[in-house]
Backbone as ProteinMPNN parsed JSONL, in Angstrom:
{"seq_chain_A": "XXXXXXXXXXXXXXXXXXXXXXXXXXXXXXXXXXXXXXXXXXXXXXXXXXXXXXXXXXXXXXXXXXXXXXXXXXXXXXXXXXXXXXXXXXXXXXXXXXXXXXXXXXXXXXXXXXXXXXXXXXXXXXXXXXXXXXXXX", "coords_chain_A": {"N_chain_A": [[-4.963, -1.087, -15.849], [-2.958, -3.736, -14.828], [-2.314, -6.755, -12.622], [-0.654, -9.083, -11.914], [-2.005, -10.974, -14.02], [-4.162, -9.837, -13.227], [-7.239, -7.866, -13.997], [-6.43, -4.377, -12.574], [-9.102, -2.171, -11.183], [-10.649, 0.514, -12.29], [-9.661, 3.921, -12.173], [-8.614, 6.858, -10.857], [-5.682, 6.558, -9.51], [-2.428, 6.947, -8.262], [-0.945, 7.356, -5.554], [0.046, 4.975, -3.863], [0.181, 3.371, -0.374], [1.85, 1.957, 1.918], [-0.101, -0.226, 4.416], [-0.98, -1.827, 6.025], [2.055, -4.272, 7.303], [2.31, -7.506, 7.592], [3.334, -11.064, 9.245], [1.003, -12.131, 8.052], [-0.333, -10.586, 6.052], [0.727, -8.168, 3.035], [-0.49, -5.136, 2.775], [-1.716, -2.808, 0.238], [-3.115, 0.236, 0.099], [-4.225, 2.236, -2.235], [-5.151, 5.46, -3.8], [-5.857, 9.094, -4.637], [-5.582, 10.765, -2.567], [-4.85, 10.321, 0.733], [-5.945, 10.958, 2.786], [-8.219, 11.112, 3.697], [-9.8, 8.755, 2.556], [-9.188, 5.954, 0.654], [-8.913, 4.064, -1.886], [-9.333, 1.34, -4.107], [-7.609, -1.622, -2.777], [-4.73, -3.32, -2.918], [-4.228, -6.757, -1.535], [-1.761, -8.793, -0.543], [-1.301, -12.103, 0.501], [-0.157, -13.756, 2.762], [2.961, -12.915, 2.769], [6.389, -13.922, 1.649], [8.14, -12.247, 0.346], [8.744, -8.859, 0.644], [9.813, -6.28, -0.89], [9.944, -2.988, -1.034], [9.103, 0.736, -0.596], [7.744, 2.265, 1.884], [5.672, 4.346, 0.959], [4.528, 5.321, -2.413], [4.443, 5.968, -5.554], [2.602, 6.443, -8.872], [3.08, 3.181, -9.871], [4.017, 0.872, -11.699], [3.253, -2.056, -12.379], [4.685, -5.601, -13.406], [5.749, -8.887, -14.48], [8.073, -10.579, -12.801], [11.851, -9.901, -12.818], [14.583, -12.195, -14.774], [16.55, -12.055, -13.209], [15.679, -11.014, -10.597], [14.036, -13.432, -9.643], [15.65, -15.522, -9.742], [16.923, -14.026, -7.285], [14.87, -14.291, -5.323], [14.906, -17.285, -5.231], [17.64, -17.93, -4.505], [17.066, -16.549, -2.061], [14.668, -17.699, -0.766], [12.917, -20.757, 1.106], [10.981, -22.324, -0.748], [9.385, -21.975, -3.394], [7.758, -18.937, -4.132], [3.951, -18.772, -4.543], [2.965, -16.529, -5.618], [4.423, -13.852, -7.522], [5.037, -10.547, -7.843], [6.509, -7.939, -9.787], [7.345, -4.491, -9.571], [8.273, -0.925, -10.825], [8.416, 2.23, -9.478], [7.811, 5.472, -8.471], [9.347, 6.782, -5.725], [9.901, 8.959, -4.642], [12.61, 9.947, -5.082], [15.689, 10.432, -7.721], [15.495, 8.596, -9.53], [13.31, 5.786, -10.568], [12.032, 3.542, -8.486], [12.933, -0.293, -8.062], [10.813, -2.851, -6.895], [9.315, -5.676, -5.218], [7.117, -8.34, -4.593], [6.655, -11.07, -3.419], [4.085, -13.69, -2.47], [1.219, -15.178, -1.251], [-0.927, -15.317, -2.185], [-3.007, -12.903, -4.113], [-5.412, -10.497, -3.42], [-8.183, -8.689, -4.218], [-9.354, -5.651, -3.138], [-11.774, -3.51, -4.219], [-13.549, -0.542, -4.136], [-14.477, 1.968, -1.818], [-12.625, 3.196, 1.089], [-12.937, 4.392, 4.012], [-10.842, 6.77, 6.037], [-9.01, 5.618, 8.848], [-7.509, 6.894, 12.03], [-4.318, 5.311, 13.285], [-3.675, 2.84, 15.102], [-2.861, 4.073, 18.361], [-2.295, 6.662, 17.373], [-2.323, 10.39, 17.827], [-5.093, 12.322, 17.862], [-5.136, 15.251, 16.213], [-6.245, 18.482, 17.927], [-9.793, 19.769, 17.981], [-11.501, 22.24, 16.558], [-12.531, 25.243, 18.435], [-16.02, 24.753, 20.309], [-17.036, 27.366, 20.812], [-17.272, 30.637, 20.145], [-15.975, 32.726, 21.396], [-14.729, 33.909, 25.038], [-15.078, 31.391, 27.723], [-18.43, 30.958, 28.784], [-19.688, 32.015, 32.396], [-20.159, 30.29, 34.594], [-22.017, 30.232, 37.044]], "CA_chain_A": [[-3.68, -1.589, -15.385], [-2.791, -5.248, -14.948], [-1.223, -6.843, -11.816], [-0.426, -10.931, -11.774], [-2.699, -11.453, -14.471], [-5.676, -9.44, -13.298], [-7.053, -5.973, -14.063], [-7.244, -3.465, -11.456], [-10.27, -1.259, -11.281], [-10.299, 1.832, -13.097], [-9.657, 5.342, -11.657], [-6.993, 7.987, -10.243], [-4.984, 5.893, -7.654], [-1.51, 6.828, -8.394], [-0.697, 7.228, -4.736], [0.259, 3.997, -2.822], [0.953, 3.559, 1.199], [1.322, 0.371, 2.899], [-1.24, 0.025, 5.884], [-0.466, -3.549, 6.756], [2.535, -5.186, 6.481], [3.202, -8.545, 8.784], [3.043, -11.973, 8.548], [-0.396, -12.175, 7.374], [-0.602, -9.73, 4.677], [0.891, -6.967, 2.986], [-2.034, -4.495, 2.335], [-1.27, -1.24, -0.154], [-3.61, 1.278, -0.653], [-4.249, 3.334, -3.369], [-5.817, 6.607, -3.848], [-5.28, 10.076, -5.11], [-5.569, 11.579, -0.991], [-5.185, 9.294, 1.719], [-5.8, 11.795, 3.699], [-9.638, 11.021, 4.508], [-10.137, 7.592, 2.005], [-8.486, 5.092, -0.199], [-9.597, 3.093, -3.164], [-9.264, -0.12, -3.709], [-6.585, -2.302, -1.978], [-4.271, -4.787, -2.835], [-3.76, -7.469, -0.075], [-1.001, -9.881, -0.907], [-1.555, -12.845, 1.458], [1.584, -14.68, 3.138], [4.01, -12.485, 1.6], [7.174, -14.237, 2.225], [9.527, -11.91, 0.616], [8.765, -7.761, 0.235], [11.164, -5.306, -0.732], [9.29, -1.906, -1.472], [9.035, 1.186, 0.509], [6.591, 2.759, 2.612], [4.877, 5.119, 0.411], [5.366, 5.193, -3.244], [3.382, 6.869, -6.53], [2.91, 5.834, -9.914], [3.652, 2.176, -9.696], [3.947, 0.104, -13.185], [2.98, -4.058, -12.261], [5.384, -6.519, -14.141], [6.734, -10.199, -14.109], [9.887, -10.718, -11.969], [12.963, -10.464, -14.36], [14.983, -13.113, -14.594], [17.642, -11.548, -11.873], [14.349, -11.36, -9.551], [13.526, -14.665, -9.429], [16.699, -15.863, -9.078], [17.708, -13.724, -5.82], [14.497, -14.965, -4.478], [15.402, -18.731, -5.591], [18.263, -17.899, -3.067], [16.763, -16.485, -0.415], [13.423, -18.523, 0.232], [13.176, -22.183, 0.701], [10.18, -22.608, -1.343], [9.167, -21.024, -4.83], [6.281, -18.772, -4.195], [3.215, -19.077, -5.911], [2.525, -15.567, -6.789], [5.701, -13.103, -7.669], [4.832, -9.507, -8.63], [7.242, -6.764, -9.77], [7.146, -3.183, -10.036], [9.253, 0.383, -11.029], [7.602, 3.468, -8.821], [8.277, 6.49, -8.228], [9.627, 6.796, -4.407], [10.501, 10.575, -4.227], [14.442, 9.92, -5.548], [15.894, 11.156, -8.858], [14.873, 7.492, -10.46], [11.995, 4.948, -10.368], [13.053, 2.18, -7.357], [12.11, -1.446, -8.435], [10.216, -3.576, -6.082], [9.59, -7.05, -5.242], [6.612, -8.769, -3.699], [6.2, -12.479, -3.428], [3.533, -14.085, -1.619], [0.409, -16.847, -1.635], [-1.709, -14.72, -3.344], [-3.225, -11.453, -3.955], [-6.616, -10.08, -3.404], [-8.202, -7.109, -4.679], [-10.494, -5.489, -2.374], [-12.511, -2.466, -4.689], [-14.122, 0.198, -3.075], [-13.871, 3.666, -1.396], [-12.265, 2.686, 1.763], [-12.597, 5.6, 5.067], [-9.265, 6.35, 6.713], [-9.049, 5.721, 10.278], [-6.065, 6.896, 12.966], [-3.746, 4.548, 13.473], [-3.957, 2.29, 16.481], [-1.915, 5.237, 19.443], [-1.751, 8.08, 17.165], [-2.911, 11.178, 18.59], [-5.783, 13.637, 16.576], [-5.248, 16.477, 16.221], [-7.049, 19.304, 18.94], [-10.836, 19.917, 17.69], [-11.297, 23.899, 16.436], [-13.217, 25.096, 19.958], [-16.774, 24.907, 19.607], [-17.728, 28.075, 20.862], [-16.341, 31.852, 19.775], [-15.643, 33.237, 22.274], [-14.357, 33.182, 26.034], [-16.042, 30.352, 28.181], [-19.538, 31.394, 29.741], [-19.846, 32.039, 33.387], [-20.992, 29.006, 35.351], [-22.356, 30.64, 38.568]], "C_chain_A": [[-3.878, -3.023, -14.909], [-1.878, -5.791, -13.723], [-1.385, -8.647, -11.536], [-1.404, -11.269, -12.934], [-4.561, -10.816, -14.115], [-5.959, -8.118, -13.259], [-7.444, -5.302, -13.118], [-8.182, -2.375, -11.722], [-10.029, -0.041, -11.631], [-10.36, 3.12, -11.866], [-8.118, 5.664, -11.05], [-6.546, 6.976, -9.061], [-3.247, 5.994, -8.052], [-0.916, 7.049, -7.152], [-0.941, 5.566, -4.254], [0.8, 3.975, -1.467], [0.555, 2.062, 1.229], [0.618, 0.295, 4.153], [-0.792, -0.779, 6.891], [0.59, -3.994, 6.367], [3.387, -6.201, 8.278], [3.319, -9.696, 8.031], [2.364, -12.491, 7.636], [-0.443, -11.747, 5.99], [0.49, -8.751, 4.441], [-0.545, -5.905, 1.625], [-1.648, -3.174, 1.264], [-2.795, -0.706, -0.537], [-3.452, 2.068, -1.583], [-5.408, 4.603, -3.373], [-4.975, 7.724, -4.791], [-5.063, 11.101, -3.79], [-5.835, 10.322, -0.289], [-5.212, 10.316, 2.575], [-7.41, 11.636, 4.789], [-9.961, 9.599, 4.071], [-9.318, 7.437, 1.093], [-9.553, 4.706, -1.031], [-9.153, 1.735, -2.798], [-8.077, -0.283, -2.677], [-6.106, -3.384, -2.41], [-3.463, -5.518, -1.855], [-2.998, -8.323, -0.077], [-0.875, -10.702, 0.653], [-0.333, -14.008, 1.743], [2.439, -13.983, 2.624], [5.355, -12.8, 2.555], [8.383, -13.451, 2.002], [8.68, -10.049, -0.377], [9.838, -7.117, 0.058], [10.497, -3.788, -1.786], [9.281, -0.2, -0.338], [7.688, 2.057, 0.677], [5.358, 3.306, 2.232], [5.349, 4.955, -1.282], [4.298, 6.048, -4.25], [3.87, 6.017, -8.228], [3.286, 3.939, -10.16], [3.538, 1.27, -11.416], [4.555, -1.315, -12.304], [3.949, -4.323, -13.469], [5.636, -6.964, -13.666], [7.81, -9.508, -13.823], [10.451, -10.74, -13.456], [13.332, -11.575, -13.613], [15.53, -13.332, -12.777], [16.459, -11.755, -10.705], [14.31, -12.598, -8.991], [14.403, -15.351, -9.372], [17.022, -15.434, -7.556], [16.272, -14.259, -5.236], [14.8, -16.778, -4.49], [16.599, -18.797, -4.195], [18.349, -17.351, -1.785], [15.433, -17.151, 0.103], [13.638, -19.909, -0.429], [12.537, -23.125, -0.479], [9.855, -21.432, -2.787], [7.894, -20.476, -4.582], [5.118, -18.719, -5.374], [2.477, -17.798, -6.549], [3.935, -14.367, -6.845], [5.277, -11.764, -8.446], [6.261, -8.138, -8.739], [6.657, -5.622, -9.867], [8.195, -2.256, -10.279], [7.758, 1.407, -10.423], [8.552, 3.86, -8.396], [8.125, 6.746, -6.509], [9.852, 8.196, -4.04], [12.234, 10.683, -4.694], [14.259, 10.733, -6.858], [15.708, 9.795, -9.755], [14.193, 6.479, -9.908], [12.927, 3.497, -9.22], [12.324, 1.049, -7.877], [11.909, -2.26, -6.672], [9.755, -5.114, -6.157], [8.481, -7.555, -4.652], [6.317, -10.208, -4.08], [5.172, -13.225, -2.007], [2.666, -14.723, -2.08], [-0.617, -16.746, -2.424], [-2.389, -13.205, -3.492], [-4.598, -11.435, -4.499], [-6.49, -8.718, -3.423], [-9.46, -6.559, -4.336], [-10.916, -3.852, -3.478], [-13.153, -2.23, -3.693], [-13.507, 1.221, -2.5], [-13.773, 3.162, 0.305], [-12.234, 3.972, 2.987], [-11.481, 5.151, 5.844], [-9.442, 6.389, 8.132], [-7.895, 5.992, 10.911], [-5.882, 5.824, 12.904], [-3.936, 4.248, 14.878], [-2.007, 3.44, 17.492], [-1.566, 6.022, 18.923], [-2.887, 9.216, 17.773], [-3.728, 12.103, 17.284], [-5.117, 14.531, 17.129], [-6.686, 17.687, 16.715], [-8.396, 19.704, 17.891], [-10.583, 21.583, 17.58], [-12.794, 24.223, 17.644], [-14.593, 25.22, 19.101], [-17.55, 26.343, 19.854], [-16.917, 28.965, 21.004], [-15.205, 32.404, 20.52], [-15.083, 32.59, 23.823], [-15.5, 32.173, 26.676], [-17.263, 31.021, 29.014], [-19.25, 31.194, 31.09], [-20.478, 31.027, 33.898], [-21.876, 29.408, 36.361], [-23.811, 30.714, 38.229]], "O_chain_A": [[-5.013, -3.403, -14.617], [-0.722, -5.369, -13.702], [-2.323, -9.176, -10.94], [-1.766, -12.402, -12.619], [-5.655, -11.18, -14.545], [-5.26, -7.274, -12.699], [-8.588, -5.407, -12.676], [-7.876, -1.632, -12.655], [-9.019, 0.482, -11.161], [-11.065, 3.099, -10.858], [-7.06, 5.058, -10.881], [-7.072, 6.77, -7.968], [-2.751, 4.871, -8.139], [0.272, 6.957, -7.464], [-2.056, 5.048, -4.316], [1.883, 4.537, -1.305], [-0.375, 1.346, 0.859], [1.068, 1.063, 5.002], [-0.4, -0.617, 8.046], [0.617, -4.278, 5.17], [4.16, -5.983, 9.211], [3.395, -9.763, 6.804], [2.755, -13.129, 6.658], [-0.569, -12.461, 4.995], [1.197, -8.42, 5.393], [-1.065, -5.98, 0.512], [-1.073, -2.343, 1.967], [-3.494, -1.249, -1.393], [-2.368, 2.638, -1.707], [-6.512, 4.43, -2.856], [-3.943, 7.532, -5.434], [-4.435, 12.147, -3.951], [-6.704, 9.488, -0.54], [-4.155, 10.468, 3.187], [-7.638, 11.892, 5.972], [-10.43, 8.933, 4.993], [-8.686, 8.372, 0.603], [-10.757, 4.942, -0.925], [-8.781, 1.199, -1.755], [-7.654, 0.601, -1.933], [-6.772, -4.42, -2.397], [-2.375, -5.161, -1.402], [-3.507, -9.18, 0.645], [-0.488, -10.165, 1.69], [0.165, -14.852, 0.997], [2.892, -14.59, 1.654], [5.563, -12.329, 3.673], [9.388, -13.516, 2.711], [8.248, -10.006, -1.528], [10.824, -7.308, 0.771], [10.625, -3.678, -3.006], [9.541, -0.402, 0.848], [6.862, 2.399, -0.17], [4.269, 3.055, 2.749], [6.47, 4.489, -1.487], [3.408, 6.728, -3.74], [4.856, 5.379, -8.597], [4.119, 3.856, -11.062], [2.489, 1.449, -12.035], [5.655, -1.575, -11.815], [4.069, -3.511, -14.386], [5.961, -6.642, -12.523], [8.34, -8.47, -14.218], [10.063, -11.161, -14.546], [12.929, -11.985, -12.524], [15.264, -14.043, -11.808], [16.5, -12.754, -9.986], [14.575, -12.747, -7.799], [14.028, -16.309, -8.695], [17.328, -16.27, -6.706], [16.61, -14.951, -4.276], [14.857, -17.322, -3.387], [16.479, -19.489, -3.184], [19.133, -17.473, -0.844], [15.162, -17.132, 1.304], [14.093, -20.283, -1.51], [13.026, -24.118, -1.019], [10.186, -20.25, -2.885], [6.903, -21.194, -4.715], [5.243, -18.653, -6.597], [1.72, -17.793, -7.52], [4.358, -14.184, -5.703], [5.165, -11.857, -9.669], [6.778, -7.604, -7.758], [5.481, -5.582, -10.229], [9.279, -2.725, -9.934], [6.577, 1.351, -10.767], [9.625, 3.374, -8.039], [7.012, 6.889, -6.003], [9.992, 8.403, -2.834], [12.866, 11.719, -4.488], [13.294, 11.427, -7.175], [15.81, 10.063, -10.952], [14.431, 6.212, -8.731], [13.983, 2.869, -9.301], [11.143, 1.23, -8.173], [12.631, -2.204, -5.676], [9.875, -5.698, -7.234], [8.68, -7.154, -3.505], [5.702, -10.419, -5.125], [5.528, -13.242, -0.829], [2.821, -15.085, -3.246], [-1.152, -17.592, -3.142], [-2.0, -12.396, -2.65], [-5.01, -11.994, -5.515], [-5.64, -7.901, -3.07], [-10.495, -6.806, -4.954], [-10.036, -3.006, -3.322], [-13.429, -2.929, -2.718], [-12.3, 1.453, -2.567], [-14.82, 2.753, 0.807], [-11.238, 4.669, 2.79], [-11.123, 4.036, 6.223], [-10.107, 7.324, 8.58], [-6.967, 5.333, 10.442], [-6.78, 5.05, 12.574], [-4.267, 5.075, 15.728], [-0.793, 3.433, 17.287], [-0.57, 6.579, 19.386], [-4.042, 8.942, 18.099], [-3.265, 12.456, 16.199], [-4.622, 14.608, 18.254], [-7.763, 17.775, 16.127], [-7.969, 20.006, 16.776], [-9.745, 22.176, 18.26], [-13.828, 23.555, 17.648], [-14.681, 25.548, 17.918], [-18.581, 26.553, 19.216], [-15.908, 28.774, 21.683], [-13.994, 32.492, 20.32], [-14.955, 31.384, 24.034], [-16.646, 32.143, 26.227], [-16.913, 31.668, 30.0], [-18.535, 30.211, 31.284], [-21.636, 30.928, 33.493], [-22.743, 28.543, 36.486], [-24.632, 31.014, 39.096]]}, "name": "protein", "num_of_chains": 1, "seq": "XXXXXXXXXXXXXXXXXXXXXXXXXXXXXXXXXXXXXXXXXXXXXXXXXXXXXXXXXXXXXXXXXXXXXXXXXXXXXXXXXXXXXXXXXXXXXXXXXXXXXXXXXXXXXXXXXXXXXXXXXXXXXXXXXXXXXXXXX"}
């Protein structure tokens, strides 16, 4: 698969989540379970104009259409210098198109471990011992 002109690394990643998304970056993961690790990552750097959502599957990369690149023409001041489209599958009854423009995009490969989120809570440990608690005395 092909995204701005460059090929992304082979294997199962038809799951996407966004990790990061601020000023800085917007980060998506890919995998087939984000449940313990990701695969690669693509990090689009400055992204001045997203329009995607949260989680998504399947994603098919393509140039902006025309219409694209027009509505950003009128909403940012400047023409960015990298513009990626997509069609993925969001959970609806048809593929949502998406939009990301930003300064450039890096492609971090690699099996990536998932960490909590900064103030989410784990989930309670299974006890470590069978039975009731030993007698202290």
């Amino acid at each position: 698969m092909e995204i701005a002109g460059r090929e992304l690394p082979d294997g199962s990643r038809w799951d996407r989540e966004v990790i990061v998304w601020d000023a800085g970056q917007l980060r998506l993961a890919a995998g087939y379970d984000h449940t313990h690790h990701h695969g690669p990552e693509l990090v689009f750097a400055g992204p001045s104009f997203v329009s995607c959502p949260l989680t998504f599957q399947d994603p098919v990369f393509r140039p902006p259409t025309a219409d694209e690149t027009a509505r950003l023409a009128r909403t940012l001041i400047e023409e960015p210098p990298l513009v990626v489209g997509f069609e993925a599958d969001a959970g609806g009854t048809a593929p949502v198109s998406c939009l990301v423009a930003a300064e450039r995009l890096d492609i971090l490969p690699g099996l990536v471990p998932r960490h909590p989120r900064a103030g989410a809570e784990t989930a309670p440990a299974a006890p470590d011992w069978p039975g009731p608690p030993l007698p202290t005395d």
